[in-house]
N, C-alpha and C positions, 0 to 999 in steps of 0.2 A: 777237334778238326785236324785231317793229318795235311802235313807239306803237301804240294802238288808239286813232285818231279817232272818239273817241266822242260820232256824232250825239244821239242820245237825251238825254244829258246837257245838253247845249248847247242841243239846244232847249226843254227847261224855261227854262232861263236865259233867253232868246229870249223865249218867252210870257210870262215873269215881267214883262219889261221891257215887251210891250207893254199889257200889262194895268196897268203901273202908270203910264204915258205916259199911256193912256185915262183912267186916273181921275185924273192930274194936270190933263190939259184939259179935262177935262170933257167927254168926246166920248160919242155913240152909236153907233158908226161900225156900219155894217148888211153883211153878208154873203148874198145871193141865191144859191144852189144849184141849177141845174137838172138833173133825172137826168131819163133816157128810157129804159124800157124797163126791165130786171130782171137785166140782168149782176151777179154775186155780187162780184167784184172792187169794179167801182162802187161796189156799197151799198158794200159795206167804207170805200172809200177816203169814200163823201159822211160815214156816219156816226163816222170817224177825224175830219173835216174839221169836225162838230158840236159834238165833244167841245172841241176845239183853240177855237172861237169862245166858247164856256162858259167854257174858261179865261182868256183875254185881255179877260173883258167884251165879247166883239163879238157883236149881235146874229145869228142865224143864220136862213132863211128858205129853206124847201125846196119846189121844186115837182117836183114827179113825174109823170112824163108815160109811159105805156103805148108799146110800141116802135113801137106803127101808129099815133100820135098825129098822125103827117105834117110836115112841114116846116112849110109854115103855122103851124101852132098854136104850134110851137116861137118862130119869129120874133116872131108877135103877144107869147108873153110876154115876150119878149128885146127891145121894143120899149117894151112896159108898164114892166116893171124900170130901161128909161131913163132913162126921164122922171120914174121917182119920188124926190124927193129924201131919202127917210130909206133908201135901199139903195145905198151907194158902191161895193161891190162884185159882180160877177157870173159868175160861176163855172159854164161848162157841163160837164158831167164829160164827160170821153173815154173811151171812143171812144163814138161815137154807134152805134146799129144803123144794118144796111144801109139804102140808099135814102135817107139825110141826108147836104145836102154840106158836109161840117165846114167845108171854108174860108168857105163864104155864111154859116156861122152864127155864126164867129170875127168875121168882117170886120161882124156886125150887133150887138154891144157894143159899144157908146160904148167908145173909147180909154179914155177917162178912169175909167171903171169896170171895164177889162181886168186884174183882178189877176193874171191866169194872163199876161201881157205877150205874146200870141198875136197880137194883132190888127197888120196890114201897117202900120203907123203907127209900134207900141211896137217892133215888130223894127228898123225903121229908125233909129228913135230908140237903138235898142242898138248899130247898126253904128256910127253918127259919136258913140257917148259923151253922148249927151244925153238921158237917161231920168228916168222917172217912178217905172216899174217895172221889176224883173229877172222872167224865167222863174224860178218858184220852184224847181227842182232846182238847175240851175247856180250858181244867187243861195247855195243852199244849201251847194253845193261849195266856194264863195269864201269865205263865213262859218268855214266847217271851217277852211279853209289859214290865215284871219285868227286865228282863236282859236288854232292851236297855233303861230304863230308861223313860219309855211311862207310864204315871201317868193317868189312868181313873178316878181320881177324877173329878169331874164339866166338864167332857166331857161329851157330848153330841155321846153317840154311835150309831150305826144300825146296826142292828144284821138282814142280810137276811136269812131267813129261820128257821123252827119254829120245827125243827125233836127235838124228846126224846133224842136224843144220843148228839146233838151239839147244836141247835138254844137255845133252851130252858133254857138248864144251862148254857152256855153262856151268856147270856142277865141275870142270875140271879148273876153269879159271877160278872159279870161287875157292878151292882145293888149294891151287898154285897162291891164294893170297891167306891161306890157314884158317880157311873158315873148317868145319864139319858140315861136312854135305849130306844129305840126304834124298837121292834120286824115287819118284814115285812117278806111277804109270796106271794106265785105264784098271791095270787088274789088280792096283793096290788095293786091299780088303781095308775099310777104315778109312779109306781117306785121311778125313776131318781127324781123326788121333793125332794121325801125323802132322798135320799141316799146323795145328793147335802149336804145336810145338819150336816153328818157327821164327827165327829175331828178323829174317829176310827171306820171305817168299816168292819164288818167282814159279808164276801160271804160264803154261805154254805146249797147250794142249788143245786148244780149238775148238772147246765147247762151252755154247755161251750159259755164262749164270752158272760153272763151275764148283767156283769160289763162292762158297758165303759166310756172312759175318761169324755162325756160328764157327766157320773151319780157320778162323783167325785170332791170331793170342792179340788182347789189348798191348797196342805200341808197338806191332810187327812193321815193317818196310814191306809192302807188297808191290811186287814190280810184273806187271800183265803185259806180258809178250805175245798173247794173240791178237788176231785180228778176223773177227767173226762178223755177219750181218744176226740180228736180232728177227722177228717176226715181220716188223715195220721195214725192213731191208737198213733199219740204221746202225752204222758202225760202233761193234762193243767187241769186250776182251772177252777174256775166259771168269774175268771177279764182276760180282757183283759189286758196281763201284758205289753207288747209291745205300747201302744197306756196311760195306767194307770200310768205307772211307774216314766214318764218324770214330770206328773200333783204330787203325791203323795209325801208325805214327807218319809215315810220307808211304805214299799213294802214286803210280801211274796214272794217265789218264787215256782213255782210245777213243777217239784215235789222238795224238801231241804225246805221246809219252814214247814208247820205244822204235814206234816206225821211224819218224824224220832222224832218231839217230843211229837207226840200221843202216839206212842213207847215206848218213856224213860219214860215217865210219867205210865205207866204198872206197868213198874219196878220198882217206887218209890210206889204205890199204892201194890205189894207186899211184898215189905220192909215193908210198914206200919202196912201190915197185919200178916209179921211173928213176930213184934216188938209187936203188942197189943196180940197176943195168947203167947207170952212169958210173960206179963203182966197179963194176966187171966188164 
């Protein structure tokens, strides 16, 4: 029976610490929120994202914009939010409606107020090891393997799936702590060869029932970074965890496993940022 990496738990711990950071410094650190449009996931995730700012003391600030609000409007406030100095952080929720071009509206956040670590700047700054901020999933995944004591050194990783927001930096953090990475994507021939081969597998590709036990070496760390509905609309990852779990040494769970700590890691990437504009 493998460990249950249990996110959820860890990131109370997580919010606890940054909420008690905040009121050691004495901070206000400000959280800016843009939503556009009325996708149901969104709201979910802005108002998850509100609660999480309540708990750690960080102020939260929502604007909401109708999906035909146009690009323009969108920038002018993303422009506004820059220059204001009681909001260090700015946060545009994904995916935008059609007709917005996410990259122009990533690349129009001040770096230094990029907590989601998107902007061509902070990704850079992630490839040669010199950051401010992590992508909050990934940052989230590293946190897990830290807390239970899963050492990426001289391991042998696979990182499925190759997106800007998770595959990417993922396979770079894990890189930056000496593991061997191994990045795989929809048009890997073989999959399962490769995955077999993994001491820490992380899934994070969007298709549910992915992973199967065959595509898992006994006593692997498998860490499910998706977040999929199943037939029944019930929340599952990309691994079959039912059939993975028994094979695996510690095991993700979805949902409790890498979401609530994509979350706390927000909160500490705003912390970071109302700490360095009190420094500058």
């Amino acid at each position: 029976m493998a460990v249950i990496l249990d996110g959820k738990a860890l990131a109370g711990e997580v919010k606890a610490k940054v909420r008690a950071e905040v009121e050691e410094l004495g901070l206000d650190p400000g959280l800016a929120v843009v939503i556009v449009g009325d996708n149901p996931a969104s709201r979910i995730y802005v108002d998850s994202k509100k609660k999480d700012c309540a708990d750690c003391g960080i102020r939260s600030e929502e604007f909401a914009l109708p999906a035909d609000a146009g690009e323009e409007q969108l920038l002018a406030i993303i422009a506004e939010l820059n220059a204001r100095p009681d909001v260090n952080g700015i946060l545009v929720q994904m995916p935008l409606p059609k007709g917005y071009d996410e990259k122009k509206v990533i690349d129009a956040i001040s770096p230094e107020k990029d907590v989601d670590a998107f902007h061509l700047i902070n990704v850079g700054r992630i490839m040669v090891g010199d950051y401010a901020f992590l992508p909050c999933t990934p940052a989230g995944v590293m946190a897990l393997l830290d807390h239970y004591g899963i050492d990426p050194a001289g391991k042998h990783c696979v990182v499925v799936g190759r997106s800007d927001i998770v595959g990417k930096p993922q396979a770079m953090m894990l890189l930056h702590k000496h593991a061997t990475v191994t990045i795989c994507h929809s048009r890997t021939p073989d999959l399962g060869a490769i995955t077999r081969q993994a001491d820490i597998l992380v899934a994070a590709v969007g298709k549910v029932g992915l992973i199967t036990a065959d595509m898992v070496k006994t006593g692997a760390v498998v860490v499910d970074v998706a977040m999929n509905r199943d037939e029944n609309g019930k929340l599952c990852g990309d691994v079959d965890f039912a059939t993975v779990e028994p094979v695996a040494s510690y095991i993700t769970p979805v949902p409790g496993g890498v979401g609530p700590m994509t979350r706390a890691m927000l909160m500490c990437n705003t912390l970071e940022a109302a700490k360095h504009a009190t420094i500058h």
